[in-house]
C-alpha positions as CSV (number, residue, x, y, z in Angstrom):
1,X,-36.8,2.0,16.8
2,X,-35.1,2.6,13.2
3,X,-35.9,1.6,10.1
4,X,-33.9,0.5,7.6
5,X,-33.2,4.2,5.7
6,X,-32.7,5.3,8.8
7,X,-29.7,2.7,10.0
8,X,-28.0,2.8,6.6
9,X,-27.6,6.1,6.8
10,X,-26.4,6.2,10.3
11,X,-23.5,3.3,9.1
12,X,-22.9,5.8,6.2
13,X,-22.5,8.5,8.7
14,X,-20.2,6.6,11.0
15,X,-17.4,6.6,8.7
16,X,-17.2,10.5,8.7
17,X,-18.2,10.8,12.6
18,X,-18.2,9.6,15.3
19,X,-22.4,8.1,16.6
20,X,-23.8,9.1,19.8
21,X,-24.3,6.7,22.4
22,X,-28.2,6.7,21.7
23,X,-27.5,6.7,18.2
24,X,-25.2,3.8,17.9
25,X,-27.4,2.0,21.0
26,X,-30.7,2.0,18.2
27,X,-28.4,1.2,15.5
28,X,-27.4,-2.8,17.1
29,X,-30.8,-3.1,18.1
30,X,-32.0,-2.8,15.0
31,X,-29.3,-4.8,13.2
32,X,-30.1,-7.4,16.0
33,X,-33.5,-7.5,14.2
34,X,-32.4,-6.7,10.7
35,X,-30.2,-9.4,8.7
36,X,-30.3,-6.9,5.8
37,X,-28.9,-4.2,7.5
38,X,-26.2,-6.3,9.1
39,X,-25.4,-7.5,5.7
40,X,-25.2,-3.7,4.5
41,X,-22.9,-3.2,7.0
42,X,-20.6,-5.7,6.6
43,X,-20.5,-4.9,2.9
44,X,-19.9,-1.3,3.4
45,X,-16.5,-2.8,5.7
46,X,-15.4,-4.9,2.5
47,X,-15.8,-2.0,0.1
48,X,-13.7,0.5,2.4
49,X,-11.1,-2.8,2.9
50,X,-10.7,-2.9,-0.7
51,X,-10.4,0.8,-1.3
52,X,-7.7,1.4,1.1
53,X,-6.2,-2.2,-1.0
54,X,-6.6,-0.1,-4.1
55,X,-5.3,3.2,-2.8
56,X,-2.3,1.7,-1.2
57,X,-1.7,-0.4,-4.5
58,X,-1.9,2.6,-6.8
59,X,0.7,4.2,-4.4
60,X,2.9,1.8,-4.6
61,X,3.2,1.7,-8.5
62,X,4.0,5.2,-8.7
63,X,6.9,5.3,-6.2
64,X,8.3,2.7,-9.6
């Protein structure tokens, strides 16, 4: 089973590729177990959400 280093760096990893089945299998049983990890996780979702807010919004004001 994963600890918690080990899951938040798998999430991290996620966003640049693509988890193995085994991987990403270990990773919702331990965020079954873990409401600090699934809290991590859904944080990491609002911070790329608001990024991609940002980015979009900062492109927009220099087609002005």
């Amino acid at each position: 089973m994963l600890n918690c280093q080990d899951a938040t760096r798998l999430m991290s990893q996620s966003q640049e590729r693509g988890l193995s089945l085994v991987e990403r299998m270990s990773l919702k049983a331990h965020q079954m177990m873990c409401s600090g990890c699934r809290h991590f996780e859904r944080q990491m979702g609002t911070i790329r959400m608001v990024t991609r807010a940002y980015v979009q919004g900062k492109n927009e004001q220099e087609k002005k």
